[in-house]
N, C-alpha and C positions, 0 to 999 in steps of 0.2 A: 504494500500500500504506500510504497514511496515514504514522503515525509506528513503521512496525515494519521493521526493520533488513531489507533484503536487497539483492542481487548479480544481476547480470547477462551470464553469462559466455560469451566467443565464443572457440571455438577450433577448431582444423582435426581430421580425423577421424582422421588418424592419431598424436592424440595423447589420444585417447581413455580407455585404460588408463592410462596416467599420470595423466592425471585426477581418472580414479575414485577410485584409491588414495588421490591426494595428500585431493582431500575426504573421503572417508573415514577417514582419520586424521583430518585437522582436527575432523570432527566428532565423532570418537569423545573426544577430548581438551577440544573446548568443549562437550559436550553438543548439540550439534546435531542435527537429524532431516532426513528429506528428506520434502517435503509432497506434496501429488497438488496436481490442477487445483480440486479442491474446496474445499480449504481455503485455497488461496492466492482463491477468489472471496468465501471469507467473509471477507476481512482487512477 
């Protein structure tokens, strides 16, 4: 992804809902968005 910030994250499936939420806060807070397959091919 060149020089643009991202994560790669591994977790078990029953921790799924926690998850979610917890990112979704974060990103509601830093402005973040969540991308599809397409745009993370054009970075």
């Amino acid at each position: 992804l060149g020089e643009t910030p991202s994560f790669h994250l591994l977790f078990d499936s029953a921790s799924v809902d926690y998850l979610w939420r917890a990112l979704k806060d974060a990103m509601s807070e830093f402005d973040g968005r969540l991308v599809g397959q397409a745009a993370l091919l054009a970075l």
